[in-house]
N, C-alpha and C positions, 0 to 999 in steps of 0.2 A: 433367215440369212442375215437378216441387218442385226440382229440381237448379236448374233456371232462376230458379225464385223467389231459392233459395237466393244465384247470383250476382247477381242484382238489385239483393239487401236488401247484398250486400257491398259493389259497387258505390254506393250510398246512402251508406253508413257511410265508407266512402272518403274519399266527396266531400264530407262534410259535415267529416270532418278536415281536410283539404287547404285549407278555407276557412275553417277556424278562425283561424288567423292574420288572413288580412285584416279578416274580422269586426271584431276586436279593434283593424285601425288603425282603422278607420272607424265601430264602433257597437254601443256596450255591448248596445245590444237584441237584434240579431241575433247575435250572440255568446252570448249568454244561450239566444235559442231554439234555437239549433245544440245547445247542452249539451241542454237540455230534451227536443230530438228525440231525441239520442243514448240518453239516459234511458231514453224512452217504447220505441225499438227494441231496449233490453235486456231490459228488463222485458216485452215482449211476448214475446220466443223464450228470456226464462229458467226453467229448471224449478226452483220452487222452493224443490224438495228441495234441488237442487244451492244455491239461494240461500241457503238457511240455513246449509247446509252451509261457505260461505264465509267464514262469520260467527264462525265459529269462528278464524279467523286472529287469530293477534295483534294486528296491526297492522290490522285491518277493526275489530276487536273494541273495540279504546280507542277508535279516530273516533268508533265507534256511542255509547259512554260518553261520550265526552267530547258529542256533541250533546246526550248525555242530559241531562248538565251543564248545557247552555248554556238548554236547557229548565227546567229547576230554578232555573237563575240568574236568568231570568226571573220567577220568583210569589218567589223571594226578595226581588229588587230592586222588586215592582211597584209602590211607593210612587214611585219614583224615574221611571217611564213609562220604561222599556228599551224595544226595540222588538222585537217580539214577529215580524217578519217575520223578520229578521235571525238570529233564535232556531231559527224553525219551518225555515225554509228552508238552513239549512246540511246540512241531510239530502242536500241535492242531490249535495254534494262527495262524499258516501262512497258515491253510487248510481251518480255518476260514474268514480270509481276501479273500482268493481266493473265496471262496465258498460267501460270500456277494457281491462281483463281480458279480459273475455270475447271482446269482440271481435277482441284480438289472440291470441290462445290456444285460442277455442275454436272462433271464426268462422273464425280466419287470414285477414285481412283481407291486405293486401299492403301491410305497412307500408315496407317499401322505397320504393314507389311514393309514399307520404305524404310520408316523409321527403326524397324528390325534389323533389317541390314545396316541400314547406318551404323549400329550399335556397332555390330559386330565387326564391321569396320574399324571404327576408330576405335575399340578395344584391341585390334591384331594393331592397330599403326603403334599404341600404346606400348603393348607390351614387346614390341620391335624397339622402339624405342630404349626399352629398361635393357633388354639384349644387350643394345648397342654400349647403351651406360657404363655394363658391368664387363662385356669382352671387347671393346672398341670398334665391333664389326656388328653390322645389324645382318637381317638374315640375307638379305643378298649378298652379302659381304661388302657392303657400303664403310670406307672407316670413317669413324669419328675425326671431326677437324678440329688440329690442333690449335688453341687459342689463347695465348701466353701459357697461363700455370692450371687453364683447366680445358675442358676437349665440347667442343660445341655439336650438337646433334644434330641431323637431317635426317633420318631416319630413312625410309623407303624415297625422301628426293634428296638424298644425298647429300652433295655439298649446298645446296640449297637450303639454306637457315632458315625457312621459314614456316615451315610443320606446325608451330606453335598454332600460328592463324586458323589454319583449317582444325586441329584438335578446337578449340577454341569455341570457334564458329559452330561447327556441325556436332562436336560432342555437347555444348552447351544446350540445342537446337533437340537434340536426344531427350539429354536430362529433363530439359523444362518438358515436354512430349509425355515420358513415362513418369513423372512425376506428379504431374496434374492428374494424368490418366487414374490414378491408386490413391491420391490424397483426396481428388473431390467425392470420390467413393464411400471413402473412409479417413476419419482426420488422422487415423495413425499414420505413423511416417515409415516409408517403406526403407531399409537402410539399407539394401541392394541398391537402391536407385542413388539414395546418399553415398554410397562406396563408390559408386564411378564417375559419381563429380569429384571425390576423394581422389579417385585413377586422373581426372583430367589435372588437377593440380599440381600432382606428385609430376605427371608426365609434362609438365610444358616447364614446370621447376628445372629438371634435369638436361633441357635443352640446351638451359643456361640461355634463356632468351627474355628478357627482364619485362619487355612491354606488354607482351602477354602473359606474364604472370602477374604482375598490376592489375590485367583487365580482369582474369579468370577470378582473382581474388578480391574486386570490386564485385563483379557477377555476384561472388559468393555470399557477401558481406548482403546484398540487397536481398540476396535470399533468405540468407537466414534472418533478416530485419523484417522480411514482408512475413515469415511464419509465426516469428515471436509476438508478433503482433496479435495474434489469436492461439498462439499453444507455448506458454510460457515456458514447459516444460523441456519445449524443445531447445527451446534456444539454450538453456545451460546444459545439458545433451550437447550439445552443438558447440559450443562454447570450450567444454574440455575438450571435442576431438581434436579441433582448427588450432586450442592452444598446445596439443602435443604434436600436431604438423609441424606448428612454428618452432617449437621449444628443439625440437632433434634437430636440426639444420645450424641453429643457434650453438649447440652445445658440441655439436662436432665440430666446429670452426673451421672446416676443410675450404679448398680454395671456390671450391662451388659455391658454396654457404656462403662465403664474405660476396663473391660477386651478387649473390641474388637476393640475399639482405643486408649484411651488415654496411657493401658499399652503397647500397639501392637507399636505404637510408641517412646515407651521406650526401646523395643526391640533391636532397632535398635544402641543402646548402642554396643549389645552383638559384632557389626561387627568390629568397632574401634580395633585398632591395640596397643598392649599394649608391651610396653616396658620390654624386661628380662622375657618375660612371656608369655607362647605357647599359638600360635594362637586360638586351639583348645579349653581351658582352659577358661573355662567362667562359668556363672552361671546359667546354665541350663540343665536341665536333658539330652535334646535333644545332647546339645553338648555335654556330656557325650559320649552319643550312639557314637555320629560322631567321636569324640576324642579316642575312641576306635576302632570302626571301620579303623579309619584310622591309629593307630598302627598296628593293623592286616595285613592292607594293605600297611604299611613299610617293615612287615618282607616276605611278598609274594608278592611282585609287581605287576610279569607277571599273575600269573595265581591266586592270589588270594590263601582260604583255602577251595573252593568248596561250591555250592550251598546250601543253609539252611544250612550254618554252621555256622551264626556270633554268634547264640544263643551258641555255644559249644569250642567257642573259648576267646571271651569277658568276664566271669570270672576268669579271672585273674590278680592279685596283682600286676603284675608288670606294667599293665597299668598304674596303679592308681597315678605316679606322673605327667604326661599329665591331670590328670584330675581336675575341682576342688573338695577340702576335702569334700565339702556338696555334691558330688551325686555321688563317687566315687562307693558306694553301688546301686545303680542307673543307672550304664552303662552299664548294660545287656537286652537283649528284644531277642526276637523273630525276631528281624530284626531291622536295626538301624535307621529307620523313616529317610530315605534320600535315593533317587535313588542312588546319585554317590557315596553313602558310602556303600550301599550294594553290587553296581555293583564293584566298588573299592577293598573292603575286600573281596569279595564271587568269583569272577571271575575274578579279574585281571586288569593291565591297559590294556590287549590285549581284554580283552571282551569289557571295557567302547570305546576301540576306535574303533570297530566293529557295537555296537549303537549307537555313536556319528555320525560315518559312514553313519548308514543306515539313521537317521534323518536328516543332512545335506544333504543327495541327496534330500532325500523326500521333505524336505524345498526348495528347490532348482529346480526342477521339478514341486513344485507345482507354485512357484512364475513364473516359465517360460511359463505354463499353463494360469495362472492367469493375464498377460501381455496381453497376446495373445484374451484373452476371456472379461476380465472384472470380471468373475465369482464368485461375493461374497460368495457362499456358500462354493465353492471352498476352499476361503482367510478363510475365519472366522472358516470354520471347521478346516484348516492349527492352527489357534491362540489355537484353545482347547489343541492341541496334543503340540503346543510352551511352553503354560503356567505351562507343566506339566512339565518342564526343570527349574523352577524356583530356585537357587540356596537354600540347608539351611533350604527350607521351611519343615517340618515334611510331612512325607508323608507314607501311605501305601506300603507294600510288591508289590516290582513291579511282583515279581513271584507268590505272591499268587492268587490265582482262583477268589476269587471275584473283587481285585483292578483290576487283570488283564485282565478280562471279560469288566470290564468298560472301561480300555484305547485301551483296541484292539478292541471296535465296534467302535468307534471313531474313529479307525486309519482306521478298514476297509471299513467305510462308505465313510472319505476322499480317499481314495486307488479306489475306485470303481467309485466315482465320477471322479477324476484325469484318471483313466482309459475311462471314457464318453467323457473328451472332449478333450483327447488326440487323438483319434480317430475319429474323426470330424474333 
């Protein structure tokens, strides 16, 4: 009878993976209680010998510090009203890392079987996607949003621009998965598996959402550098396909193309160093945010003005000769579309050197892992979590629920694996 129970509670835990993805197109709530159940099904069959016992990892070890942190940042900042949910409730990420540990390592869930679905997932969100590209309506009949001279995609969340992240995250999370699976087997390179990292590109391209096509296409760049490094062959294989990706976008010069390259590398204007005239001070919204932001975080160094505050802090005048005239009115959000600018203004330089902390060990552990084994899923899951450090680049709320549902199954997936064959 306990056997049975046993396959039961795996079966549950399964399925509540397997539809975390969709959650996430359709509805921060349910995405949230999936995590919450996952929690509550750890925490019932965990012993908590064994729990503290985990706690001693490294990398468990600074999360728990760094919450500890964000709890302290809180009665430091409480003049300022931080939000004290925001505070208490990131304990969830690190019960969650623990809790996809266990369940992949201790439970043996059949994560093969997850990853299957996954696939197939973000292959339909895909080719939803291309639907929507070529008749303006994806299949629930979502339209494409109009966006000066070309049409921005949401695919199955609609007006919500931001598909790209979850392709991304979880299509990436696939790739490296079946890809290790067939390479370490065999060094030939399976080009089924290479075709829907192909799909992931082609489909975050067409969103017309430029930050995640920087990251997919950093991702890409590390892969094909970590292969060539042992199958020369492949890399000029690889090499023509990514240069006829490039070359047709280039050659059709349509307004999609100029937004996702030709202006993407104009961009790169914004970095140049300008003479009598602050770093930050450029012509774009973005640096707006960041240029604000990081006034915020002149006048509060160590600890920042407290979580979800940049929105309550960032309207004000006196920024405004940091910024430039044209988007002065513009430097406000919800959060400043940059990890180190939120971590920066919101918490501190004591908080960014707490997660800089914890992800240099983690990088650092895994590549000493990764020596020892060879274990590309290992490596390539390590690049996901790399790429999300990218400087400048616009980015999601790292605190908010849905961005952060996305970077902490990828953290805990890597965490759980690095936990497999550390023990071995």
């Amino acid at each position: 009878m306990a056997l049975n129970n046993q396959h039961v509670y795996k079966k549950i835990i399964e399925i509540l993976l397997i539809l975390l993805p969709i959650a996430l197109l359709f509805s921060n709530i349910v995405s949230e209680i999936i995590i919450f159940t996952l929690i509550v099904f750890y925490l019932s069959k965990q012993n908590f010998e064994i729990f503290f016992e985990n706690l001693k990892n490294p990398i468990i070890s600074l999360i728990l510090i760094f919450w500890f942190y964000l709890i302290l940042n809180f009665f430091i900042n409480i003049d300022n009203n931080p939000s004290l949910l925001r505070s208490i409730f990131f304990i969830r990420f690190l019960l969650y890392v623990l809790a996809i540990s266990f369940f992949i390592n201790i439970l043996n869930i059949n994560l093969k079987k997850v990853f299957n679905w996954w696939l197939i997932i973000i292959i339909i969100v895909c080719l939803d996607l291309f639907f929507q590209f070529f008749t303006s309506s994806n299949f629930f009949g979502y339209d494409a949003i109009n966006h000066g001279n070309i049409k921005r995609l949401g695919g199955f969340m609609d007006d919500e621009l931001k598909i790209s992240n979850l392709i991304f995250h979880i299509g990436t999370l696939v790739f490296s998965y079946f890809f290790s699976k067939t390479y370490l087997k065999n060094k030939k390179i399976n080009y089924y598996i290479l075709s829907f990292l192909i799909l992931l590109i082609c489909s975050i391209f067409i969103t017309a959402e430029r930050a995640n096509f920087v990251t997919v296409v950093t991702f890409s760049f590390l892969f094909v550098l970590l292969i060539s490094l042992e199958n020369k062959k492949f890399f000029f294989k690889i090499l023509i396909i990514f240069s006829i990706l490039i070359s047709v976008p280039i050659i059709s010069n349509d307004n999609l193309s100029n937004r996702m390259i030709n202006d993407l590398l104009k961009k790169t204007n914004l970095f140049k160093i300008e003479n009598n005239k602050n770093y930050l001070n450029k012509d774009s919204h973005y640096f707006a945010h960041y240029s604000a932001a990081y006034q915020i975080f002149e006048r509060n160094k160590m600890f920042g003005v407290g979580l979800k505050n940049f929105r309550n802090f960032c309207d004000d005048e006196s920024l405004n000769s940091k910024i430039n005239p044209i988007f002065q009115n513009k430097k406000c959000a919800t959060h400043p579309h940059s990890f180190y600018f939120e971590i920066l203004s919101e918490i501190g330089l004591f908080g960014l050197f707490l997660l800089l902390l914890l992800f240099v060990t983690l990088f650092y552990q895994v590549l000493k892992i990764y020596f020892k084994t060879k274990n590309y899923f290992l490596l390539l899951n390590s690049f996901i979590i790399l790429v999300y450090f990218i400087p400048f680049l616009p980015r999601g709320s790292f605190f908010t629920n849905w961005n952060a549902i996305i970077f902490w199954t990828a953290f805990a997936i890597l965490n759980a694996n690095y936990n497999k064959l550390k023990s071995k």
